[in-house]
N, C-alpha and C positions, 0 to 999 in steps of 0.2 A: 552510542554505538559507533558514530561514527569517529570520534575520538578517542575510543579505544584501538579502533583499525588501524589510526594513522600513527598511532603511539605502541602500538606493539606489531607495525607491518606485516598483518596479517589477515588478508582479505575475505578470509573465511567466517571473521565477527560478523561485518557486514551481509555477507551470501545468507550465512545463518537467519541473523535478521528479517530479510526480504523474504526469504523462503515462510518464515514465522507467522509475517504480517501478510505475507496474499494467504495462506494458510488458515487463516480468524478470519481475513476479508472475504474469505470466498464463502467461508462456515456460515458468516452475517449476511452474505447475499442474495443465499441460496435459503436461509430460514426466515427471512425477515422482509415481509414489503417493502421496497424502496418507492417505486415510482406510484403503486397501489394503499400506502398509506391514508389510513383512512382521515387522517387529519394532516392538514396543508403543513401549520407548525414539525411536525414529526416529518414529511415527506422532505420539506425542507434541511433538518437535518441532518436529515440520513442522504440527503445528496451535497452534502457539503461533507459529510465524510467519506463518500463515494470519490469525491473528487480529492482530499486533501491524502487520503488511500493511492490513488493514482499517480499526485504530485509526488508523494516520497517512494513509490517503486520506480519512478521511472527517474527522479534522481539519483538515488542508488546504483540503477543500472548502469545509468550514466557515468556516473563517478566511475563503475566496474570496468567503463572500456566496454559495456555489452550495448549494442543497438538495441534501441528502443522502439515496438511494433507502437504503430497507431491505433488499433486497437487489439485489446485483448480480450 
């Protein structure tokens, strides 16, 4: 994605993107136990995609020139 953006300068690949991914992120977060998981294996997981979810919106943003809240 992000090498389409920078190859056809158009920052809207990207927006789309981010928009897409917190979009599934929030659909998985709101259906799915994270921190309530009932097995450690799965809990861990699912907070390692919590977090690698987070790494790439907030790089994105970044790249965007959009400030980055501490939390969301």
């Amino acid at each position: 994605v992000l090498e389409e953006t920078l190859k056809t300068y158009k920052p809207n690949i990207l927006c789309s993107y981010l928009f897409e991914l917190e979009q599934a992120f929030s659909h998985f977060y709101n259906n799915i136990p994270v921190i309530n998981a009932q097995r450690q294996c799965l809990r861990e997981a699912r907070l390692h995609l919590v977090e690698a979810t987070g790494y790439i919106l907030a790089n994105g943003l970044q790249i965007l020139g959009i400030e980055v809240p501490e939390k969301m």
